[in-house]
mmCIF file as gemmi writes it, N, C-alpha and C atoms, coordinates in Angstrom:
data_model
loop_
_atom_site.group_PDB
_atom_site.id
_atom_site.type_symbol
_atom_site.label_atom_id
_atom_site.label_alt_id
_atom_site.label_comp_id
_atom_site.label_asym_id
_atom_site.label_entity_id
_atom_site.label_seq_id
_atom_site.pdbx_PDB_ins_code
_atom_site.Cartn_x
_atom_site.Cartn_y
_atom_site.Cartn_z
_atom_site.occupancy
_atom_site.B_iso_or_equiv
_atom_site.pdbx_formal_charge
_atom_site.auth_seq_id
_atom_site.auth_asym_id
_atom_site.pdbx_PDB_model_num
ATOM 1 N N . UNK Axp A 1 ? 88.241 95.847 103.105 1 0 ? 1 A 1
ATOM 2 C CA . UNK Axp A 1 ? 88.757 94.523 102.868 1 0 ? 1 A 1
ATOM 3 C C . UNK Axp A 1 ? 90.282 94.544 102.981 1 0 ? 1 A 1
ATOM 4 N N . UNK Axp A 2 ? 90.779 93.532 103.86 1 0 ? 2 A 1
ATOM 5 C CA . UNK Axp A 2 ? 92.263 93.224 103.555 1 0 ? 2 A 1
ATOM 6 C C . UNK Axp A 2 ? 92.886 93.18 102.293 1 0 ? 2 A 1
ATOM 7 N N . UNK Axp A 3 ? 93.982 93.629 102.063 1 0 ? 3 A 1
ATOM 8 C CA . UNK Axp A 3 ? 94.912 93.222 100.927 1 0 ? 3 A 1
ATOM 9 C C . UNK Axp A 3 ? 95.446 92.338 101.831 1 0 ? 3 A 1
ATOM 10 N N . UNK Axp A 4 ? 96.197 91.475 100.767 1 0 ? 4 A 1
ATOM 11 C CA . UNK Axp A 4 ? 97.559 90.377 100.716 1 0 ? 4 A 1
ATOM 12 C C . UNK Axp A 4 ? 98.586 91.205 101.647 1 0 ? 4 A 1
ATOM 13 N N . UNK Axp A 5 ? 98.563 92.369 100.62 1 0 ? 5 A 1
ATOM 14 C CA . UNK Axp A 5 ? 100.011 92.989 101.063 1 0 ? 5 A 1
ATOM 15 C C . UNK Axp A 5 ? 100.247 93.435 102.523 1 0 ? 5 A 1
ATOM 16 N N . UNK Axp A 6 ? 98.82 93.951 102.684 1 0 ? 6 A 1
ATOM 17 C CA . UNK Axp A 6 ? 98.521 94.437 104.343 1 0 ? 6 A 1
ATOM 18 C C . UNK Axp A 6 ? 98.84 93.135 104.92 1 0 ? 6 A 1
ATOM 19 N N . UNK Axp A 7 ? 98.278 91.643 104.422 1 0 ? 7 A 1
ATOM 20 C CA . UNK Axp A 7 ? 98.62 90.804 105.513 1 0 ? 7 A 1
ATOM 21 C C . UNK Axp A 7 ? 99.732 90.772 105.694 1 0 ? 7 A 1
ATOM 22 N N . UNK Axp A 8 ? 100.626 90.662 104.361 1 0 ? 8 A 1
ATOM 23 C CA . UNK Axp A 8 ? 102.391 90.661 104.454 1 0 ? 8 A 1
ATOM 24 C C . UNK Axp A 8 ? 102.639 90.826 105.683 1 0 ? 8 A 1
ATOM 25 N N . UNK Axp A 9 ? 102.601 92.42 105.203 1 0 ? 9 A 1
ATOM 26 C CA . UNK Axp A 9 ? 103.039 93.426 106.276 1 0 ? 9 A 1
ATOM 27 C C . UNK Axp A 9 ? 102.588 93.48 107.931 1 0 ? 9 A 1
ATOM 28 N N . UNK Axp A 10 ? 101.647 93.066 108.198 1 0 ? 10 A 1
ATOM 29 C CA . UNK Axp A 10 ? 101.354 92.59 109.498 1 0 ? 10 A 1
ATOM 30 C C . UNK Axp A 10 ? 101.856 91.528 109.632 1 0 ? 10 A 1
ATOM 31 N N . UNK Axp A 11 ? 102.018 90.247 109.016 1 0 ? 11 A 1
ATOM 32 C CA . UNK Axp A 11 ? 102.391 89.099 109.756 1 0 ? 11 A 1
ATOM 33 C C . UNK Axp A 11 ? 103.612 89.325 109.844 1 0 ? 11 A 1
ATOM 34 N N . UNK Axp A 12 ? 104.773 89.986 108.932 1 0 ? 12 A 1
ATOM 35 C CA . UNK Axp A 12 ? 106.16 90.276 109.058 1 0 ? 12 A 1
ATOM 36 C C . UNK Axp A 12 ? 106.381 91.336 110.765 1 0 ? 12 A 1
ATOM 37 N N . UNK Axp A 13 ? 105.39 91.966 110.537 1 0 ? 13 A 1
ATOM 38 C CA . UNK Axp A 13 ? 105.617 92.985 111.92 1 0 ? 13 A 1
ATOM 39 C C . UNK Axp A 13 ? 105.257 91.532 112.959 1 0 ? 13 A 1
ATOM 40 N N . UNK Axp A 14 ? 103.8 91.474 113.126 1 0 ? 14 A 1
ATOM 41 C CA . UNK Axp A 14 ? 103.884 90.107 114.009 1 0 ? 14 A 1
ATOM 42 C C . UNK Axp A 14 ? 104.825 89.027 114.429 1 0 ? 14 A 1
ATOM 43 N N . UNK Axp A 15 ? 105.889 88.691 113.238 1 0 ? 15 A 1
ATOM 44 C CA . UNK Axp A 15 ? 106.941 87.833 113.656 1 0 ? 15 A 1
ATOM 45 C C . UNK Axp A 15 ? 108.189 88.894 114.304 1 0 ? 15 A 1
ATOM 46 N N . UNK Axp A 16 ? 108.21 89.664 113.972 1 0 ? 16 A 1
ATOM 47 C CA . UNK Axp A 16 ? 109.687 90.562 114.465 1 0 ? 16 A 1
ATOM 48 C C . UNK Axp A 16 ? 109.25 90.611 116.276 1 0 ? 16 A 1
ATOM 49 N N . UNK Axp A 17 ? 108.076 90.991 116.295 1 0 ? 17 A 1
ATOM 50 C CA . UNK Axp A 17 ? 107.442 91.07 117.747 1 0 ? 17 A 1
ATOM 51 C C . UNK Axp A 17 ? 107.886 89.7 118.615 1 0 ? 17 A 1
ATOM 52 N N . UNK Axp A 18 ? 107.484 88.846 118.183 1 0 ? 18 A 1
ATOM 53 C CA . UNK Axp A 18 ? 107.193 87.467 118.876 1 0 ? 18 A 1
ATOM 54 C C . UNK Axp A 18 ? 108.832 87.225 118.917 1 0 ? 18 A 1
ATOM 55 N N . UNK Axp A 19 ? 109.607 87.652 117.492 1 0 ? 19 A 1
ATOM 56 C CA . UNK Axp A 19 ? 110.866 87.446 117.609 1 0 ? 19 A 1
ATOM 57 C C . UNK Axp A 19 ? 111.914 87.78 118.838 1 0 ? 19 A 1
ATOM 58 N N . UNK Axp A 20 ? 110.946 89.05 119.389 1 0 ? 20 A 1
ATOM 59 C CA . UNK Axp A 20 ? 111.956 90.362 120.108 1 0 ? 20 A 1
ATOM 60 C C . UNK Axp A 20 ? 111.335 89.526 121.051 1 0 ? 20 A 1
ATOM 61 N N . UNK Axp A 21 ? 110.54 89.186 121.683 1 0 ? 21 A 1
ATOM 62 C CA . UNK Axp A 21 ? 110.182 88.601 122.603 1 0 ? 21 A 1
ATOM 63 C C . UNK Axp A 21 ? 110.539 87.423 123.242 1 0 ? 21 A 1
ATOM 64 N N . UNK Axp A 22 ? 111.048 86.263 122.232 1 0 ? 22 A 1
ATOM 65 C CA . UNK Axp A 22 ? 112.098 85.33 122.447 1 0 ? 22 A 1
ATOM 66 C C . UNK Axp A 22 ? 113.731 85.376 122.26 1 0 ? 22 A 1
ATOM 67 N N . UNK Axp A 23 ? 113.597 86.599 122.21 1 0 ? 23 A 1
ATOM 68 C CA . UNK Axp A 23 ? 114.849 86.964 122.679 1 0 ? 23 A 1
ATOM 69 C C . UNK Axp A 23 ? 115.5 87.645 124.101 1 0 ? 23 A 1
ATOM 70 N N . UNK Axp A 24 ? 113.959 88.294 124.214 1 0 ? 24 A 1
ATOM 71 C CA . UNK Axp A 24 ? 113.649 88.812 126.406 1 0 ? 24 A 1
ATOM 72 C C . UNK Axp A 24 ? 113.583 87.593 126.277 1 0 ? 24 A 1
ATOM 73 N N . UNK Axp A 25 ? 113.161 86.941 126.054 1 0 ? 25 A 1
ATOM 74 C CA . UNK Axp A 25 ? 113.079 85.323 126.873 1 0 ? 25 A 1
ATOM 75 C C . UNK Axp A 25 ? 114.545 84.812 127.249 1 0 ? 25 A 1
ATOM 76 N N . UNK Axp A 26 ? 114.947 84.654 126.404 1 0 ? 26 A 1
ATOM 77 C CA . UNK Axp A 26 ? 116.468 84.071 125.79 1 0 ? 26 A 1
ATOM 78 C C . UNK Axp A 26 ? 117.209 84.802 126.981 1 0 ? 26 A 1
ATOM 79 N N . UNK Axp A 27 ? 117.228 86.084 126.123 1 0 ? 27 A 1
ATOM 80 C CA . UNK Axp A 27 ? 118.692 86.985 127.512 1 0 ? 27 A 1
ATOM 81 C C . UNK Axp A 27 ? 118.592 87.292 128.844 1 0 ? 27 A 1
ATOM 82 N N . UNK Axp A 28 ? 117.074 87.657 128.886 1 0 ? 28 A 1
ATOM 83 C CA . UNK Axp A 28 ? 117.005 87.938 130.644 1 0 ? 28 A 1
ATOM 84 C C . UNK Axp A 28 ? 116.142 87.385 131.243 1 0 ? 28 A 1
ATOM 85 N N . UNK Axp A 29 ? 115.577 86.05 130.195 1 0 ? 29 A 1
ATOM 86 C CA . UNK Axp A 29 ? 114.229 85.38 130.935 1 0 ? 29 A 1
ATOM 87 C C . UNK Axp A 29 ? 113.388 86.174 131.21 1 0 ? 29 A 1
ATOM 88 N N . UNK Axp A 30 ? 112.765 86.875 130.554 1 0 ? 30 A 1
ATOM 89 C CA . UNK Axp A 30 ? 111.689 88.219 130.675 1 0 ? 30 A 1
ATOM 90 C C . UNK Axp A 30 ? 110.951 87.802 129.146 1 0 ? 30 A 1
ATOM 91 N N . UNK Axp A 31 ? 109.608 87.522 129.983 1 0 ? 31 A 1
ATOM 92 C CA . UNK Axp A 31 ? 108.4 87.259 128.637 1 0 ? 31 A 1
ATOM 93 C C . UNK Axp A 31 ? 107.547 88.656 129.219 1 0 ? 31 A 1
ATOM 94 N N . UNK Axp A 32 ? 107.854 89.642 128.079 1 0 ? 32 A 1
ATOM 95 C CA . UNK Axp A 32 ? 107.162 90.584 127.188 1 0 ? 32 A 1
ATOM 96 C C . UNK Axp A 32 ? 105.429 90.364 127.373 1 0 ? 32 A 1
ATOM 97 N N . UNK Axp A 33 ? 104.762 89.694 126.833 1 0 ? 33 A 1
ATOM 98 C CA . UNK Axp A 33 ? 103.61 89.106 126.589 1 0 ? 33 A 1
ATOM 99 C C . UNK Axp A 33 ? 103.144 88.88 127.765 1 0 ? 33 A 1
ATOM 100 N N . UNK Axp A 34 ? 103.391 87.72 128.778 1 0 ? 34 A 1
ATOM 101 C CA . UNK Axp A 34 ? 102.868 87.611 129.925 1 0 ? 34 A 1
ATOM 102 C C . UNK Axp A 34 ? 102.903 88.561 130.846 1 0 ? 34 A 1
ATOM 103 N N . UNK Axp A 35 ? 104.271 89.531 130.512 1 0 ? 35 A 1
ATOM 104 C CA . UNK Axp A 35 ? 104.331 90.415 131.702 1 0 ? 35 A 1
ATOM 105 C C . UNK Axp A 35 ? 103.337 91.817 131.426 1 0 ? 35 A 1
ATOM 106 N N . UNK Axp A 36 ? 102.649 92.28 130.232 1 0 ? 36 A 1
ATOM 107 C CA . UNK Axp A 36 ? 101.698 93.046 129.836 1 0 ? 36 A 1
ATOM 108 C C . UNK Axp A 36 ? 100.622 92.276 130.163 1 0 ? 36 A 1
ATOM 109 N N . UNK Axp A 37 ? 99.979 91.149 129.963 1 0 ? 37 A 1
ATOM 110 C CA . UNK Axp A 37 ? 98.497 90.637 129.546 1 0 ? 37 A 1
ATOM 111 C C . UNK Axp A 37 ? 98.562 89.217 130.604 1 0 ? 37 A 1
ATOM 112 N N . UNK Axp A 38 ? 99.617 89.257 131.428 1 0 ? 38 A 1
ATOM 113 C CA . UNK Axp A 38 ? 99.57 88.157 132.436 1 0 ? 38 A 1
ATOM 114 C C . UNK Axp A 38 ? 98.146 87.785 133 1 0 ? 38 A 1
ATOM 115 N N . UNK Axp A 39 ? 97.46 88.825 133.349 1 0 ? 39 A 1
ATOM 116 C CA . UNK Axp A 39 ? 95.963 89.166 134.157 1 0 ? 39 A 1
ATOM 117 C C . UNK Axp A 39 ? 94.886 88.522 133.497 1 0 ? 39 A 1
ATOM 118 N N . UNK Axp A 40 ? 95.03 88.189 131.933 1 0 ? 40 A 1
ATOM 119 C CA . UNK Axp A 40 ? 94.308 88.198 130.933 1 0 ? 40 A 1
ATOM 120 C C . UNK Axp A 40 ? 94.601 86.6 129.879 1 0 ? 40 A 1
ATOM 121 N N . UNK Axp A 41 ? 94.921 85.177 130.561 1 0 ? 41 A 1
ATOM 122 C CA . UNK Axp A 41 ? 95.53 84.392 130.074 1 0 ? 41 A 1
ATOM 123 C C . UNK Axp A 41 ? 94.934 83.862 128.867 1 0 ? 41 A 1
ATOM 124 N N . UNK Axp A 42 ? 93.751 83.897 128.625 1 0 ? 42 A 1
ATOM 125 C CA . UNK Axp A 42 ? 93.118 84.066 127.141 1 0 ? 42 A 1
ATOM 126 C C . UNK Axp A 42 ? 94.187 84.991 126.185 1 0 ? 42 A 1
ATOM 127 N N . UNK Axp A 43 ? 94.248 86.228 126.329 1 0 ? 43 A 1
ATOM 128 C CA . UNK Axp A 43 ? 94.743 87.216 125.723 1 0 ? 43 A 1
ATOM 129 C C . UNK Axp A 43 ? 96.438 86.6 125.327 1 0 ? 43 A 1
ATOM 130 N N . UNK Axp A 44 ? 97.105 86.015 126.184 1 0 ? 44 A 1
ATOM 131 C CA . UNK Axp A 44 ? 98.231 85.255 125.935 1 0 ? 44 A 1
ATOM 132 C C . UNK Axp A 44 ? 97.708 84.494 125.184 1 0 ? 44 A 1
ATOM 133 N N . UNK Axp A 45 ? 97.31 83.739 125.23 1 0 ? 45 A 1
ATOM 134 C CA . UNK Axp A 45 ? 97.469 82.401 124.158 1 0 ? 45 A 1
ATOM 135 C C . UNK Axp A 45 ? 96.881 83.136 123.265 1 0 ? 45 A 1
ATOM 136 N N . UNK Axp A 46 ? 96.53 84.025 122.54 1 0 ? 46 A 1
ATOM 137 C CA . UNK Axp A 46 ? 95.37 84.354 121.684 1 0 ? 46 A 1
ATOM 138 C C . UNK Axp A 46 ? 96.908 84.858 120.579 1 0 ? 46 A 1
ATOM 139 N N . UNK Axp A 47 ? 97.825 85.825 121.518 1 0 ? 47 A 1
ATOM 140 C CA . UNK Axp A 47 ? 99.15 86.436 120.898 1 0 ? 47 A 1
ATOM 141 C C . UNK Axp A 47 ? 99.941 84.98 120.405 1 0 ? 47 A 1
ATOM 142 N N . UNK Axp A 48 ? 99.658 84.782 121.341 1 0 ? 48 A 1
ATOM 143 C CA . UNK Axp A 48 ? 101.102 83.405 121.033 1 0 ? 48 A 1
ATOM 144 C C . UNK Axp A 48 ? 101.007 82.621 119.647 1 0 ? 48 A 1
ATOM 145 N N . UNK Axp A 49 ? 99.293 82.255 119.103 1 0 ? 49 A 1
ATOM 146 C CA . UNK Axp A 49 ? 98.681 82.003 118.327 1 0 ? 49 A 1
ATOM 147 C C . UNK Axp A 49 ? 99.004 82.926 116.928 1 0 ? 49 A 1
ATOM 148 N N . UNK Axp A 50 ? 98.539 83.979 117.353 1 0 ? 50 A 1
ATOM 149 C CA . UNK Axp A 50 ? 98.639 85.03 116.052 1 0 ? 50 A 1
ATOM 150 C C . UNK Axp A 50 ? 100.037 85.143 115.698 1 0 ? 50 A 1
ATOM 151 N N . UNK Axp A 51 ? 101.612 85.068 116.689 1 0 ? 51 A 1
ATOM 152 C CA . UNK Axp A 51 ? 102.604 85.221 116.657 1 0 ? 51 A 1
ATOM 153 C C . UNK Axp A 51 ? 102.885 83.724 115.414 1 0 ? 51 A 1
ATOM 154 N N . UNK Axp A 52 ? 102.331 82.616 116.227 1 0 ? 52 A 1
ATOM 155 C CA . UNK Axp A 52 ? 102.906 80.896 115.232 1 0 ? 52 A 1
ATOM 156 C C . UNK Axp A 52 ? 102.042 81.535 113.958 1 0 ? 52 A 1
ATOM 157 N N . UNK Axp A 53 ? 100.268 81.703 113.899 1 0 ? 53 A 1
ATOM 158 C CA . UNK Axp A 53 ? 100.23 82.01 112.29 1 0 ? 53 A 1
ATOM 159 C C . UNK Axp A 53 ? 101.231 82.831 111.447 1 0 ? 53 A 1
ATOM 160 N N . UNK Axp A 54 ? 101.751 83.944 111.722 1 0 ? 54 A 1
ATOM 161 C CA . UNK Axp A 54 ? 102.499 85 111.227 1 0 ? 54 A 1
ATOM 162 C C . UNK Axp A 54 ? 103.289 84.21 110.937 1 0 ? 54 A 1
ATOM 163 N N . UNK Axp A 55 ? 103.981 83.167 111.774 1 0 ? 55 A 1
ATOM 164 C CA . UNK Axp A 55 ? 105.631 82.624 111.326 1 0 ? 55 A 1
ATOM 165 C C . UNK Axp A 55 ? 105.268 81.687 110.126 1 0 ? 55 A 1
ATOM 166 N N . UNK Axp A 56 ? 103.829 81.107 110.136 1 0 ? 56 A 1
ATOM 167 C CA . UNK Axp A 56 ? 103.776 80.139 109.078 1 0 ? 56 A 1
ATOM 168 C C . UNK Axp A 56 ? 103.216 81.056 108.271 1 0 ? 56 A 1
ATOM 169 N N . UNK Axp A 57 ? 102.889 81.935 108.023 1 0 ? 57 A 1
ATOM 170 C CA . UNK Axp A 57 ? 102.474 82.886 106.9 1 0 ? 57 A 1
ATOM 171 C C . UNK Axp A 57 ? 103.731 83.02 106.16 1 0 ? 57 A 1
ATOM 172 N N . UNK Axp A 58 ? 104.273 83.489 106.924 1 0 ? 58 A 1
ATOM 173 C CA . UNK Axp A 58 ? 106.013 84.146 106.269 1 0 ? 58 A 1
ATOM 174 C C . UNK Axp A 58 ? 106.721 82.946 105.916 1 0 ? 58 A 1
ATOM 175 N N . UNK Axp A 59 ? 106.693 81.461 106.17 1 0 ? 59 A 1
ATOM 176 C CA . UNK Axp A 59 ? 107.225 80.753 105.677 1 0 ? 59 A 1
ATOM 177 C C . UNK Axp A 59 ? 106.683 80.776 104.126 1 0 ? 59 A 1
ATOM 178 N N . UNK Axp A 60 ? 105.75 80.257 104.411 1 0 ? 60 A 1
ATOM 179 C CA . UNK Axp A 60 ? 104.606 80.226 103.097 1 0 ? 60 A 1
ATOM 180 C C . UNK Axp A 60 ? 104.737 80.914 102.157 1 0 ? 60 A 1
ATOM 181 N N . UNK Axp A 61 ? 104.861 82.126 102.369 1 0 ? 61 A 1
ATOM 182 C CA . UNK Axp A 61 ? 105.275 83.171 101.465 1 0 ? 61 A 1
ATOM 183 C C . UNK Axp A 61 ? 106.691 83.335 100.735 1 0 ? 61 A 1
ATOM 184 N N . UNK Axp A 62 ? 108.018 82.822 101.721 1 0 ? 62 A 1
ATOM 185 C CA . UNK Axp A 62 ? 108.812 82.621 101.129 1 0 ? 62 A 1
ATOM 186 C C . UNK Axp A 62 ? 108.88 81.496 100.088 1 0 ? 62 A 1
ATOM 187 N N . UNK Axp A 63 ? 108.371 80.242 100.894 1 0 ? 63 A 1
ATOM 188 C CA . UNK Axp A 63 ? 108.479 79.109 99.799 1 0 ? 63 A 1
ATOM 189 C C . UNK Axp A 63 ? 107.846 79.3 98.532 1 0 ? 63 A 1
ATOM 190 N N . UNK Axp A 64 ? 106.349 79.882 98.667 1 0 ? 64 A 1
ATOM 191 C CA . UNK Axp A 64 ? 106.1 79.842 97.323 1 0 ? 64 A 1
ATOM 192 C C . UNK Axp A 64 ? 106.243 81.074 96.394 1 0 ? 64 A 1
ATOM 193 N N . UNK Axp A 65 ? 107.001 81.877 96.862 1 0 ? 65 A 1
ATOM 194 C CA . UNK Axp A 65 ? 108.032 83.334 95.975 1 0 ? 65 A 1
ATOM 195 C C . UNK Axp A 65 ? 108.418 82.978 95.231 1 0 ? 65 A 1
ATOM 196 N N . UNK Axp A 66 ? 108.009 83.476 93.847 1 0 ? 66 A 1
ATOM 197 C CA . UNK Axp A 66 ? 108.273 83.311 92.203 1 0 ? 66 A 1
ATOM 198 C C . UNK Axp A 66 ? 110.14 83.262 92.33 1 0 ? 66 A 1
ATOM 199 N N . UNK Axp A 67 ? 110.545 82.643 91.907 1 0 ? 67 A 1
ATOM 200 C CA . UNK Axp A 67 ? 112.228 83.353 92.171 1 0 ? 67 A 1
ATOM 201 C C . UNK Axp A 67 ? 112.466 83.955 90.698 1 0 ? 67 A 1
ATOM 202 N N . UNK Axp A 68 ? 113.417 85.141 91.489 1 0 ? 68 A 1
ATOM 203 C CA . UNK Axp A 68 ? 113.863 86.306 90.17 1 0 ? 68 A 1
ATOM 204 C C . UNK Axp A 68 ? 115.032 86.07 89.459 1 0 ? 68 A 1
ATOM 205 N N . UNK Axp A 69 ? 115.014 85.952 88.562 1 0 ? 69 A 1
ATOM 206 C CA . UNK Axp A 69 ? 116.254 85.383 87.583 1 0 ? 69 A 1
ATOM 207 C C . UNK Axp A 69 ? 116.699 86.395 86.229 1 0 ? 69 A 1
């Protein structure tokens, strides 16, 4: 069974990925993603997907973080 924490920790890795990837986008116009799994356009959208859950995971997680005082 999943922990929480495992999800953390994957969706945080998941966003750094998708992150680094819009950033090949950004500097040299080079998508990462399509240029591995281009062959496979299911398999893209499937990342691109798991990349937006991760970012709204990690929002989520920040917003509702107990704050330490």
């Amino acid at each position: 069974m999943v922990r929480i924490v495992d999800l953390k920790k994957i969706s945080k890795w998941i966003v750094v990925i998708g992150a680094a990837n819009w950033g090949l986008i950004g500097l040299f116009n080079f998508n990462l993603v399509t240029f591995l799994l281009g062959s496979w356009p299911i398999l893209v959208t499937v990342v691109y997907v798991l990349v937006g859950a991760a970012g709204f995971w990690a929002v989520y997680n920040k917003l509702t973080k107990p704050s330490k005082k």
